[in-house]
N, C-alpha and C positions, 0 to 999 in steps of 0.2 A: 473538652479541649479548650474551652475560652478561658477557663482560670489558668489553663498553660502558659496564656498568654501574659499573663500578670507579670510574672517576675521578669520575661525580656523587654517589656517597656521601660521596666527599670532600669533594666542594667543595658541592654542593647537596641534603642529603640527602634534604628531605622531597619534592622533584619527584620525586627517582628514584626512592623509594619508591611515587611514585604509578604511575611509569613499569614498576617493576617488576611494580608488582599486573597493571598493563595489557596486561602482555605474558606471554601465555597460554605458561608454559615448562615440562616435563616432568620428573621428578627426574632420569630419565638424561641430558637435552639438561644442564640446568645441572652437573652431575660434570663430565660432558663438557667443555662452555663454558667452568666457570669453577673447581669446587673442582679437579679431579684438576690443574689446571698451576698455582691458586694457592699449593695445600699444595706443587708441591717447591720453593715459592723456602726455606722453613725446612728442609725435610730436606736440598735441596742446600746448603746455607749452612752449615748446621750439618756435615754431611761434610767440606766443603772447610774450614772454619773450624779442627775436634779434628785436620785429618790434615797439613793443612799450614803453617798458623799457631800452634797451640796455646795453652794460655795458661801463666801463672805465677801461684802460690801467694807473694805476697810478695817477695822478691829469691831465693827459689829456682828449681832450673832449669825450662827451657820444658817443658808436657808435653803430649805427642802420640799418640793415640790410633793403631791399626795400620789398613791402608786396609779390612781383613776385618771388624775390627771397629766402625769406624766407619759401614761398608755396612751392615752388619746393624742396626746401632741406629737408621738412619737409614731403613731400610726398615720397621722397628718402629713408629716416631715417624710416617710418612708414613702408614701401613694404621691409627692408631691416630686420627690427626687424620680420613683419609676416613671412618672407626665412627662418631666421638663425632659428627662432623654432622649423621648422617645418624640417629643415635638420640636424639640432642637433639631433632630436627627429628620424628620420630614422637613423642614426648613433647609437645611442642607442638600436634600435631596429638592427641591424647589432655585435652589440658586445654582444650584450644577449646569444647567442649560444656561445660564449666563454667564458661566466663566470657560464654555465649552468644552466641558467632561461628554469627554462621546462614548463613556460605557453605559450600556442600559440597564446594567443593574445597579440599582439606589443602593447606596452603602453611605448615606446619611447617620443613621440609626448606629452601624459599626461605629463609625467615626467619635458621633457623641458618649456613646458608650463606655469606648478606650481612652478616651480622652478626660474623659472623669475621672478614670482608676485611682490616680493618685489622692485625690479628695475621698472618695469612698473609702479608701487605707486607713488616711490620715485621722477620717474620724472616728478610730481608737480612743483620739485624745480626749473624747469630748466623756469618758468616765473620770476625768480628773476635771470639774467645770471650772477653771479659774481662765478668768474673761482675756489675761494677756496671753497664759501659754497657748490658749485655743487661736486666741488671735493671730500667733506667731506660727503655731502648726500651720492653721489655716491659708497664711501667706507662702508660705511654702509650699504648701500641698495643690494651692490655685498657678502660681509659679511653672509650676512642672505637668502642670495640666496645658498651660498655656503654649507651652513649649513643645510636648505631644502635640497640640494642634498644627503650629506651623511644622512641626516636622515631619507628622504622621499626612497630612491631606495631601500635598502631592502626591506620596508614593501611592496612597490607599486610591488617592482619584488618576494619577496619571498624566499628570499635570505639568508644565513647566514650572521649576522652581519661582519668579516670579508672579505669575499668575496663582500660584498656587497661596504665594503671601497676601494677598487680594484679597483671595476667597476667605483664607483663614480670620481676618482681620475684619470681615462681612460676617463669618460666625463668629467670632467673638465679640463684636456690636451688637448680635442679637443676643445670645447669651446676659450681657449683662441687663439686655435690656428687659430678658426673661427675670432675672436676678429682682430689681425694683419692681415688676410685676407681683412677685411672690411675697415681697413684704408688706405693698400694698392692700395684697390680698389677705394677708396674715392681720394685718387693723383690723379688716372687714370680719373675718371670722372673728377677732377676740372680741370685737363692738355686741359680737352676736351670743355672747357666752361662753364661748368655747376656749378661754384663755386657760392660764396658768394656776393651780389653787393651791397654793402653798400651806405646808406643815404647820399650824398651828400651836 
């Protein structure tokens, strides 16, 4: 049922949000259902993109990542995307008492989940690796995520409109600040070996 829910955030967001509050789902049923096969359209997109496409620096040559280490970075990116969800999402579930959501079931987890959708889509694009069109997917796909959030947390928490703009602007502060976390962390790992090792 949670990939049902795909196509009406696209096209009808505020019903499915209400559909979604309605339809009583577990953190593991929705991994399941919907993040663990959304997240590999980007990890697989992005593997098949650096290993068999590659891109170009300008009018210099194509450059191509090796299939070992495109696996690893891709498997990195994919365990890194299922984290940040699912800790976004107890974050959510931690601020709800401060914006006085009086339902007691945590749907942090929900929220961060559907709220992704459209970036988990988007990154289709990333088997064509050319740095502007990903860039411009990218802004678009983050865009429409942002907009699921303010639109989706009231309905999903219950919220006044108002208050619900609050909250949503509290997760998206933390979000980004997950965001710079994980690049950070991205130096750390490549300082450590684990970078990129290009086609020779």
């Amino acid at each position: 049922m949670s990939l049902g829910h795909t196509v009406g955030l696209l096209t009808h967001p505020d019903r499915e949000w209400e559909a979604i509050r309605n339809h009583s789902e577990s953190t593991s049923m929705l991994y399941v259902g919907h993040v663990l096969l959304l997240a590999l359209i980007p990890a697989a997109a992005g593997f098949y993109g650096t290993t068999q496409v590659g891109w170009q620096i300008g009018d210099g040559q194509i450059i191509r990542l090796t299939e070992s280490s495109a696996l690893q970075l891709s498997v990195l990116f994919y365990a890194a995307m299922l984290a940040g969800i699912y800790i976004l999402g107890r974050f959510i579930d931690f601020f709800a008492a401060t914006y006085e959501v009086k339902d007691d079931k945590p749907r942090g987890v929900i929220l961060a989940a559907y709220t992704a959708t459209p970036i988990f889509l988007m990154g289709v694009i990333a088997v064509y690796p050319n740095i502007w069109v990903n860039m411009m997917a990218g802004l678009v796909a983050v865009a429409y995520s942002v907009y699921l959030l303010y639109e989706g947390l009231p309905i999903l928490m219950k919220i006044p409109a108002e208050r619900g703009f609050m909250f949503a602007s509290s997760v998206l502060t933390v979000g980004l600040v997950m965001f710079v976390s994980l690049l950070a962390i991205s130096v750390v790992i490549w300082s450590m070996g684990v970078g990129p090792v290009y086609v020779s």
